[in-house]
C-alpha positions as CSV (number, residue, x, y, z in Angstrom):
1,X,22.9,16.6,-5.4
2,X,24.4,14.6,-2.8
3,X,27.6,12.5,-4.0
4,X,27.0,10.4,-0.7
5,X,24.3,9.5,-1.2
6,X,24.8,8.5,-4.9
7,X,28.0,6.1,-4.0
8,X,25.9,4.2,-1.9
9,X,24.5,1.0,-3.0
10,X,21.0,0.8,-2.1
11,X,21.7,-1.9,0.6
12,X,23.6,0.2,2.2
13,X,20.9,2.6,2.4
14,X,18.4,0.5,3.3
15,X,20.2,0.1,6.6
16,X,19.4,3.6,7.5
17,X,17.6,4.3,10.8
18,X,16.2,7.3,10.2
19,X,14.6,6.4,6.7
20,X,10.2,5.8,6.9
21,X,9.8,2.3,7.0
22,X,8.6,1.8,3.9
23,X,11.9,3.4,1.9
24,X,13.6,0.7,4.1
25,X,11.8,-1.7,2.4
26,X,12.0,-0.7,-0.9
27,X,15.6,-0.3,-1.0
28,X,15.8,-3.2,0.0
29,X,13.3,-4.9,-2.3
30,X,15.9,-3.3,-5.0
31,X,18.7,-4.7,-4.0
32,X,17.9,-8.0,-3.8
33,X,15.2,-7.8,-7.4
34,X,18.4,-6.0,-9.3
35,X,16.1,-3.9,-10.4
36,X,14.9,0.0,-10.0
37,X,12.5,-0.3,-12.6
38,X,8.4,1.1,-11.8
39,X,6.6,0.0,-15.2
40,X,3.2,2.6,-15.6
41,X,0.2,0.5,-16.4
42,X,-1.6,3.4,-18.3
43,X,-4.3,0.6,-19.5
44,X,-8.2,1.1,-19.3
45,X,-9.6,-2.7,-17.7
46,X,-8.8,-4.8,-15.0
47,X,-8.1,-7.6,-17.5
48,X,-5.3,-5.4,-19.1
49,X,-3.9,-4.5,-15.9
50,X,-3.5,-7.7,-14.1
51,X,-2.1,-9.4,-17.3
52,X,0.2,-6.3,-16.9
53,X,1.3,-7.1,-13.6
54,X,2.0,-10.7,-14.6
55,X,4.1,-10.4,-17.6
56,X,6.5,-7.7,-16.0
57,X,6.0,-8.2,-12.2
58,X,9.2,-10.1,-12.0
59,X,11.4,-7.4,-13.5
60,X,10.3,-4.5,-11.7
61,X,10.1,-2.9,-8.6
62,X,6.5,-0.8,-8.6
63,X,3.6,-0.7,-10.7
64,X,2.2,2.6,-11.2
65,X,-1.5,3.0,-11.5
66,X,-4.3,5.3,-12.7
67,X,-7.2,3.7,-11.2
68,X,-9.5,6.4,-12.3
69,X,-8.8,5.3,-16.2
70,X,-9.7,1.8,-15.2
71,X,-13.1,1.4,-17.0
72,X,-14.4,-1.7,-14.6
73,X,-12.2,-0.7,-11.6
74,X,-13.3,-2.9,-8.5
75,X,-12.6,-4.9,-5.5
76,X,-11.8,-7.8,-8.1
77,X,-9.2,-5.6,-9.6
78,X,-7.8,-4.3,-6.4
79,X,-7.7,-8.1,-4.6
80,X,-6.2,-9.2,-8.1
81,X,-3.4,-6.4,-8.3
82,X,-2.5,-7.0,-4.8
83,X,-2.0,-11.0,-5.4
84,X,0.6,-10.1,-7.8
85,X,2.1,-8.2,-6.1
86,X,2.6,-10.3,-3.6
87,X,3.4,-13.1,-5.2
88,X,6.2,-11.5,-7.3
89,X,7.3,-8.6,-4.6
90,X,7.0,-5.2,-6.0
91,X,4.8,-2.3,-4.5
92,X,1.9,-0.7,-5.8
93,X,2.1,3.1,-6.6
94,X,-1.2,5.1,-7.3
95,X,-0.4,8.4,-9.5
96,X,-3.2,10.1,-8.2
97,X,-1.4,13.3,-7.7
98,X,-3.4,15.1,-5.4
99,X,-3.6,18.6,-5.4
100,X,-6.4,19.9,-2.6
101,X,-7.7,21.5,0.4
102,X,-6.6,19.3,3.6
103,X,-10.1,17.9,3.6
104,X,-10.9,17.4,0.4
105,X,-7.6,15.0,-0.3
106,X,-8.5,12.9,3.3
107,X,-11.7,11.7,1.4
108,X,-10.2,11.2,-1.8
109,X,-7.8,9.1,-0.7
110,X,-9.5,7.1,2.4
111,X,-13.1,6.6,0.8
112,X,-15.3,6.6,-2.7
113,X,-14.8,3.8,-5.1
114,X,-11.2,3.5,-5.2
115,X,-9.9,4.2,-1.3
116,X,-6.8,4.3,-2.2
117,X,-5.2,4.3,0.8
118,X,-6.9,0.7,1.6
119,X,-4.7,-1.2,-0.7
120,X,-1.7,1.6,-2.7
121,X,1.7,1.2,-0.7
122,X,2.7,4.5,-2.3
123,X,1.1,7.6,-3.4
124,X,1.8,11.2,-4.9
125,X,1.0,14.5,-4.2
126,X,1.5,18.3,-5.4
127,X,1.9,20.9,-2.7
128,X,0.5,24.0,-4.3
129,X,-2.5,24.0,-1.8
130,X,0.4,24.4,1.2
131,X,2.0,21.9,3.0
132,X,-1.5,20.6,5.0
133,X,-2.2,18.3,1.6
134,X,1.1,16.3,3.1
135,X,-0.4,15.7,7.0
136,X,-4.0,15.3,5.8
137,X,-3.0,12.4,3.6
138,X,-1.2,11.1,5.9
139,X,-4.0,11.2,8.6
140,X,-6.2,9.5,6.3
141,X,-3.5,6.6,6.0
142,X,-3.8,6.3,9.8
143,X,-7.0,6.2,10.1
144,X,-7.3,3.6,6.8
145,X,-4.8,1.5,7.9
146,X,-6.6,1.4,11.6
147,X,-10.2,0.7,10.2
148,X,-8.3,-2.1,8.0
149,X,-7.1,-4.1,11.3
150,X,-10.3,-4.0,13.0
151,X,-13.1,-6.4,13.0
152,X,-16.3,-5.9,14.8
153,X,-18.3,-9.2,15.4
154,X,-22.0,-10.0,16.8
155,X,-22.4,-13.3,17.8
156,X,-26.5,-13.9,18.3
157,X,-27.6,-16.9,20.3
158,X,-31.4,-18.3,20.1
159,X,-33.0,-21.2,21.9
160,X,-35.7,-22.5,23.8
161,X,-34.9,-23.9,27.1
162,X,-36.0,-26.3,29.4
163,X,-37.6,-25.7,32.5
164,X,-37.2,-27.4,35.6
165,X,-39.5,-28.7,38.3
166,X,-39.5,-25.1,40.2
167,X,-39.4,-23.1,37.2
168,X,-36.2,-22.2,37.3
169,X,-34.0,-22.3,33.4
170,X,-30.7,-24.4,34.3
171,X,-27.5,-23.8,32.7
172,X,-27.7,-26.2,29.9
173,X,-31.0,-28.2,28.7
174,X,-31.3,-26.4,25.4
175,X,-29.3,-26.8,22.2
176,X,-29.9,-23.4,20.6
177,X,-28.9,-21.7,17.3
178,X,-25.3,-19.4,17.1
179,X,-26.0,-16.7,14.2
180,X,-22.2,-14.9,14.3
181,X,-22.6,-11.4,12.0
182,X,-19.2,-9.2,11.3
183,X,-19.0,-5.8,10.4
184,X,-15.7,-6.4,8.8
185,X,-16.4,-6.8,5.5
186,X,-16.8,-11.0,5.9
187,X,-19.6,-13.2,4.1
188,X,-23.3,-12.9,5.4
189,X,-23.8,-14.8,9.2
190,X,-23.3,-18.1,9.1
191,X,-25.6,-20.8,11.3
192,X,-23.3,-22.9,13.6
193,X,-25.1,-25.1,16.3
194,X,-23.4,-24.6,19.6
195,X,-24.0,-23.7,23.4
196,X,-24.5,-20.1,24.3
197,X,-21.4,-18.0,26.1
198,X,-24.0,-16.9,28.6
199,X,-26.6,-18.4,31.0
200,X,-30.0,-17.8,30.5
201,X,-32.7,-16.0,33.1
202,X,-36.5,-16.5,32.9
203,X,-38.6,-14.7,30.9
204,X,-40.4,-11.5,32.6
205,X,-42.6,-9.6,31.2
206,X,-39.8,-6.2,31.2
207,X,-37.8,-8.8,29.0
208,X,-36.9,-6.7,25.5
209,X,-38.1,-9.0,22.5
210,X,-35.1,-10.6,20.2
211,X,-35.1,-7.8,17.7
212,X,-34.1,-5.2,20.0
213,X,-31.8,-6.6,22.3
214,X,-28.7,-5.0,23.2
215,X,-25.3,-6.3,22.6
216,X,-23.8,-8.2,25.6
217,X,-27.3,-9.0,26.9
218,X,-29.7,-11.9,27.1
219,X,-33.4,-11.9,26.8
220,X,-36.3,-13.5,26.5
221,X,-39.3,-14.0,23.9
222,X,-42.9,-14.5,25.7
223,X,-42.3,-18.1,24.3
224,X,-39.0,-18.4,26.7
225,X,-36.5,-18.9,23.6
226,X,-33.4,-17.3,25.0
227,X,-31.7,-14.3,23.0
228,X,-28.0,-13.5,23.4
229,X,-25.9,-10.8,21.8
230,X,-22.3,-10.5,22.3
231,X,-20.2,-7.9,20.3
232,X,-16.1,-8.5,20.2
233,X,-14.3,-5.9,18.4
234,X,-10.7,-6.9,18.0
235,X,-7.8,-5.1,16.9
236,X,-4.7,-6.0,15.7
237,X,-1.6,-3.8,14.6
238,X,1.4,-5.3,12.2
239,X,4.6,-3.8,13.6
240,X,6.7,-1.9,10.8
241,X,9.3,-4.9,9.4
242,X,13.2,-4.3,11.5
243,X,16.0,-6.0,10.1
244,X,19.3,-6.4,12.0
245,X,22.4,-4.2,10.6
246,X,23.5,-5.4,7.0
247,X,20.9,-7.8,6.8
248,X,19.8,-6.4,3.4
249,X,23.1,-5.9,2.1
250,X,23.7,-10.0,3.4
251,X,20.7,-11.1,1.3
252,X,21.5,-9.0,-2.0
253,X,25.3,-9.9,-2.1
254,X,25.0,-14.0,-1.2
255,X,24.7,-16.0,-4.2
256,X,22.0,-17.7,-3.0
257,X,17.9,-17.5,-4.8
258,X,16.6,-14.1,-4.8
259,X,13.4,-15.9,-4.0
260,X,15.0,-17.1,-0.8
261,X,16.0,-13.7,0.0
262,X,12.7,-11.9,-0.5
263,X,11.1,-14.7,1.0
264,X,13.6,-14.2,4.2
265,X,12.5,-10.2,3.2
266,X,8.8,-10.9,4.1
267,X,5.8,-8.5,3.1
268,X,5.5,-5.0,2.8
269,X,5.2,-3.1,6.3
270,X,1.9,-2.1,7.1
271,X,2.6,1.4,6.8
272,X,1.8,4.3,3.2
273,X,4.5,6.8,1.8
274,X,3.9,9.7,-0.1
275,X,6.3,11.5,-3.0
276,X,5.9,14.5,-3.7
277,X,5.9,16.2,-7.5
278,X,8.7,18.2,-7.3
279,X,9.5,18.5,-11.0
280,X,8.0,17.0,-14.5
281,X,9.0,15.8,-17.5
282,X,6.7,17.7,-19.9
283,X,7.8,20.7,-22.1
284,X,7.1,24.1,-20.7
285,X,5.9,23.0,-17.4
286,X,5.3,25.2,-14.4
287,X,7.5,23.5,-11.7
288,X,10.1,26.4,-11.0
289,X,12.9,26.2,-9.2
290,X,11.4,27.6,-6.3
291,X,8.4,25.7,-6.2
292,X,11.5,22.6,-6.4
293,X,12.9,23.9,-3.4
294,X,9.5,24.3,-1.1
295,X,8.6,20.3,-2.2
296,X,12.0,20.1,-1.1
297,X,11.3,22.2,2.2
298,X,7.9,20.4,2.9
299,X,9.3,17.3,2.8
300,X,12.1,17.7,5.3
301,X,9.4,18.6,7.5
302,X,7.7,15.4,7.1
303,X,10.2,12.9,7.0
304,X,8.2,10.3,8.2
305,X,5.3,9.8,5.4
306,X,7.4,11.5,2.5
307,X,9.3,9.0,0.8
308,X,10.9,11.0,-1.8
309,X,10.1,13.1,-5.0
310,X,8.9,12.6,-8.5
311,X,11.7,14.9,-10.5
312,X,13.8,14.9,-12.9
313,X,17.2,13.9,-11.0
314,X,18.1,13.8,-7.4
315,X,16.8,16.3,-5.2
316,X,19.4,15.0,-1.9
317,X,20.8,18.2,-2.1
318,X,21.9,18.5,1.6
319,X,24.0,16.3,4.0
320,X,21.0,14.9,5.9
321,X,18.8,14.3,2.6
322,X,17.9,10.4,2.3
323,X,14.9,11.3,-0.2
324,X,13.9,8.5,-3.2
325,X,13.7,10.3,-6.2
326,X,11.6,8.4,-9.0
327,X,12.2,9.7,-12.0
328,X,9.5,9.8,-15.3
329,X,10.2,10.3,-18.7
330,X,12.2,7.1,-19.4
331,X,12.2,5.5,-23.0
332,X,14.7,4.0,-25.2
333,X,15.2,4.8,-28.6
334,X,12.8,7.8,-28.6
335,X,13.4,11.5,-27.2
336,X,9.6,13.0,-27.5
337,X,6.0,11.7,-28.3
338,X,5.2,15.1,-30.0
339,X,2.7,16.4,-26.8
340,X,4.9,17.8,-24.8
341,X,6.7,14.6,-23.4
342,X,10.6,14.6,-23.3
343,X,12.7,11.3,-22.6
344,X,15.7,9.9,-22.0
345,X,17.6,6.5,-21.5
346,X,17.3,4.5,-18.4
347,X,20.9,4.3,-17.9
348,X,21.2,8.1,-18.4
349,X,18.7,10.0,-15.8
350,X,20.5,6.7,-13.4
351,X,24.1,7.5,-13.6
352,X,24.0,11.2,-14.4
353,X,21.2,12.5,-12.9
354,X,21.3,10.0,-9.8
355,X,17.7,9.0,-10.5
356,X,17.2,5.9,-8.1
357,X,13.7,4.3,-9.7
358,X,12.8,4.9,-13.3
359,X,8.9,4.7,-14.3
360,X,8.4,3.7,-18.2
361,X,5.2,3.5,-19.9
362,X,5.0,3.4,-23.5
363,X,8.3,2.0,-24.0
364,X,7.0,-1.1,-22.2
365,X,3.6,-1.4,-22.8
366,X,4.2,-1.0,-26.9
367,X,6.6,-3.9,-27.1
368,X,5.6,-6.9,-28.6
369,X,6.8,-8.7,-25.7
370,X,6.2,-7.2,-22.7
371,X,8.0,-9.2,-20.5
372,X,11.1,-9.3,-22.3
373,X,11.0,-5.5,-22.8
374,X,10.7,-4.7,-19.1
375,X,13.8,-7.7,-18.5
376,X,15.3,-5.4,-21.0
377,X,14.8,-1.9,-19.4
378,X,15.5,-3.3,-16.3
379,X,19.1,-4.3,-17.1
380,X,19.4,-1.2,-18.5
381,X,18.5,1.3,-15.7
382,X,20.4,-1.2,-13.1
383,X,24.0,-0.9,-15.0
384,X,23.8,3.2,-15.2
385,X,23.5,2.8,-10.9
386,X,26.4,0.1,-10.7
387,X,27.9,2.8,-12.7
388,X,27.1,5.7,-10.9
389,X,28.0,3.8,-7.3
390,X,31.3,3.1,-9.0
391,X,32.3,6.5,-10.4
392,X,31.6,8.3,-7.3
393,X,33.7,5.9,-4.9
């Protein structure tokens, strides 16, 4: 690993230039929360998961999902998840671990029931099908996060004008009907009485009847009621957040409210990151140390979507690594669960292994109080990196 990299405080790193803009965020998101703490919300209902989210979304910084074990998993749970989140500023990561042809993991993560890629900021990935599972995911983010600032609109104008002494239909005269239908998702068309954006002609008998009139046109029925149809599609792209240099490491050293400071922080960038599973924390699993070292390979390749790795310490192994590594396995008081699953302390895989964000699950979600558990793995994982960042100096 790379000692560098480990005696820098995270706003440090967050300053980085060449970092996706996402990782910028997160570190920063650290360093001003305290905290490098990703609670997993291995529960079955959108109840359970959003009262989750509540009780420990101040202490952490990521939830981890498994939509596909959510029994009633739906738009409600998705809009809910992501008003947390918001609200108490920590990222949502989706452990969907894809592991496909380039194709096949496009679809699963852009459409179906859960579209991830429509509302996870981060999600994982294996690369045994080859390096392609890393681009197509992160075409299907493009394309996701494009469709998402879109909105086609039709805006439908009827009424029956008023002819005038030569038979001619004058500009105004009739008060007609504005039916406005989106294709963006929004509520069903909604009646608004206003003038049309167009001026009407008079009805001929080549006129097309309302119901097949094109978009940007105007018609007329045999009865003279006037038909317009105007379609807007609008577009509009969020820029990736840019901070000045040491703004982050201004915000998490000033003793003013961390609310203030994430506040000052804003929202997430309107971008998706990727980590890749590099190495696990099961007994007797396959991830050699070659396959290690081609996650490691793959992602230097792909610097731009590929946040990071999902290991077992820190994979920053060469002077220009700036990788995230997450780190699962995490429990205190209890070394296995007797199925293969191995764990260690917080403040352990932090300081000696140079993890950066710990995930818990059972630790957490078996406390009596889950709120005060995840304050309490919090603290823990956050002294092994002050720690760390001192040791190495």
């Amino acid at each position: 690993m790379s000692p560098s990299i480990l005696a820098q405080p995270f706003s440090l790193r967050a300053e980085s230039e060449d970092l996706p803009a996402l990782s910028n965020y997160l570190l920063s998101l650290i360093a001003i929360k305290h905290s490098n703490l990703c609670v997993a919300a291995d529960v079955h209902s959108t109840s359970a998961l959003l009262q989750l989210a509540e009780e420990v979304g101040d202490s952490i910084c990521m939830l981890k999902t498994h939509a596909d074990t959510i029994d009633d998993f739906s738009e409600r749970s998705i809009k809910g998840l992501q008003e947390i989140a918001s609200r108490k500023n920590f990222l949502i990561f989706e452990d969907r671990k894809f592991g496909d042809i380039g194709k096949t993991v496009e679809s699963q993560y852009s459409r179906g029931p859960l579209h991830i890629a429509s509302w996870a900021h981060i999600t994982n990935a294996h690369i045994f099908p080859g390096p392609a599972v890393i681009t197509s995911l992160q075409a299907a983010a493009t394309s996701t996060l494009l469709s998402l600032n879109q909105s086609v609109s039709t805006e439908i104008t009827t009424g029956t004008p008023r002819l005038s002494v030569d038979g001619s239909i004058p500009d105004s005269g009739h008060e007609p009907d504005r039916v406005r239908a989106r294709t963006d998702g929004s509520d069903a068309p909604t009646l608004i009485n206003s003038a049309p954006h167009t001026t009407s002609v008079p009805a001929r008998s080549t006129d097309l009847p309302h119901s097949t009139a094109a978009a940007g046109s105007t018609s007329t029925t045999p009865d003279h009621s006037v038909v317009t149809a105007t379609t807007t599609i609008s577009q509009t792209i969020s820029p990736s957040s840019t901070h000045p240099a040491s703004f982050t490491r201004s915000l998490s050293t000033s003793s003013s409210d961390p609310s203030s400071a994430l506040a000052t922080l804003g929202p997430p960038p309107h971008t998706r990151g990727l980590l890749l599973l590099a190495q696990m924390s099961s007994a007797n699993n396959h991830m050699t140390p070659a396959y290690t070292a081609a996650c490691l390979a793959a992602a230097r390749e792909n610097k731009g979507f590929v946040l990071g790795f999902i290991a077992q310490e820190s994979l920053n192994r060469e002077p220009g690594d700036r990788f995230l590594s997450v780190v699962p396995g995490v429990h205190l008081g209890e070394h296995g669960d007797g199925k293969g699953q191995r764990w260690r302390s917080p403040r352990e895989v932090v300081r000696d292994e140079g993890a950066d964000v710990v995930i818990v699950g059972r630790g957490v979600l078996g406390a009596k109080d889950r709120k005060a558990e995840a304050e309490r793995y919090r603290k823990e994982a956050w002294k092994g990196y002050e720690e760390r960042v001192e040791e190495k100096k």
